[in-house]
C-alpha positions, 0 to 999 in steps of 0.5 A: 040361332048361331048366337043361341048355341054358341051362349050355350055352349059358354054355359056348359063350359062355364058350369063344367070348369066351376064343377070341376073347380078344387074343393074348398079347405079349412084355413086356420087364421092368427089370434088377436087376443091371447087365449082366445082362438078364432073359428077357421075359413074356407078357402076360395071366394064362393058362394060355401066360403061366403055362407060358412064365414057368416055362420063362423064370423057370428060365433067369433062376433058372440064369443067376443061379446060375452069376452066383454061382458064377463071382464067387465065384471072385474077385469083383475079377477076375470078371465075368458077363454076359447080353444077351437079344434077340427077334430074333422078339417076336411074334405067335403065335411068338417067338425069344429068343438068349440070350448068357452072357459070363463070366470067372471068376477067372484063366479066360479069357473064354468066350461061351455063346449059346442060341437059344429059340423058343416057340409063344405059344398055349402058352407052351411051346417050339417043336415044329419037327415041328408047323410045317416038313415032314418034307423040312426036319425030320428024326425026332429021335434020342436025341442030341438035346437035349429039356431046355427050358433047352437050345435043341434042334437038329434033323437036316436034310440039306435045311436043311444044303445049303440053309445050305451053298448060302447061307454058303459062296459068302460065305467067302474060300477059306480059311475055306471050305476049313476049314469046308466038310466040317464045315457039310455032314456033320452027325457033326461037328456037334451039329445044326442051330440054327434059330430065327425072324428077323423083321428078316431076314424067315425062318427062321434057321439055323447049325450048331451047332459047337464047337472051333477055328474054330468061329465061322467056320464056325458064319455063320448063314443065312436061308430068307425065307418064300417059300421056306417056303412053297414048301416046305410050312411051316405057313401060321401060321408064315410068316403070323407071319413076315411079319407080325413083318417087316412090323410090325418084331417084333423087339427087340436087347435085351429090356429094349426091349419094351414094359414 
């Protein structure tokens, strides 16, 4: 019985030192090809850093792959590019934009861009439905990405108008003449991107478009933390909000955070 009690009270002990344990922070980690930038880690050996270096060390291990296949094609008039930011680093949430640049061969130029944010208490991506309510976020349909090496865009009638608000006041006439329709009705898109921006102090947002115009049409737009609030986003989320904008949590490239 003595034994019995003195094994829980060690549990308790053990739980309460592993709570109570710092958080784990993005570290940033050197280059080993030149233009080419690697996703960061987390600190700490647990079981988040564990989880968030697989789903980063994946998206390396695929930019590394398509790096190949695209300087195979004529090494001499190729060229592959990534730059990693954290426009949100920290604590408890952080965002990655991801910006793959290639010209392989005689093909022109093409841009890719992924938008990831993770939970870092789990070291997995963000569940949106865990930290925004059901009027900012839709239920998921089958069309929506869930893969971890794609961002996943959500459906969201109240984040569109909000963004519609915001974005389309901005453009000159024509440009909001071609883009008005496709940034309000969502059939035309592929959902909306949102992600943490801790330098502009909210969630960011921009649809996700492809096709002619589409880098005209696809500005992007912030709902400052008040606003969450106001809306009944998790105090966690817009408490790491602030306090990321507060204590400049953010980095342009990845190599910038802390080694």
């Amino acid at each position: 019985m003595i034994a019995a009690v003195g094994l829980t009270f060690l549990l308790l002990i053990s739980g309460a030192s592993e709570s109570q344990s710092p958080a784990s922070r993005l570290i940033g980690r050197p280059d080993t090809v030149e233009g080419v930038e690697v996703l960061p880690r987390l600190t700490g050996d647990t079981r988040a850093a564990r989880q968030f270096e697989h789903l980063t060390g994946a998206l390396d291990d695929t930019g590394a792959l398509e790096r190949t296949h695209c300087m195979a094609a004529a090494p001499e008039r190729s060229h592959w590019s990534r730059r990693v930011s954290a426009p949100m680093s920290g604590p408890r949430f952080a965002s990655l934009v991801i910006r793959d640049v290639a010209s392989c061969g005689d093909a022109p130029p093409n841009a890719t861009e992924l938008r990831m944010t993770y939970d870092l208490t789990t070291g997995d991506t963000i569940d949106w439905s865990n930290v925004l309510p059901l009027e900012l976020i839709e239920p998921r349909d089958q069309a929506d990405t869930l893969d971890f090496l794609y961002e996943a865009t959500v459906r969201s009638k109240a984040l569109i108008a909000w963004h519609a608000d915001h974005v389309l006041a901005s453009m000159d006439a024509q440009t909001r003449a071609n883009c008005e329709g496709r940034i309000i009705d969502q059939s035309q898109t592929g959902g909306l991107r949102i992600w943490l921006d801790a330098e502009r102090g909210g969630l960011a947002m921009a649809p996700a478009l492809m096709g002619q115009n589409a880098d005209a049409c696809a500005q992007s737009s912030i709902m400052p933390t008040e606003e969450l609030r106001r809306r009944g986003a998790a105090d966690e989320l817009v408490d790491a909000i602030d306090t990321a904008h507060r204590d400049k949590g953010w980095a342009a490239h990845s190599s910038e955070l802390p080694l």
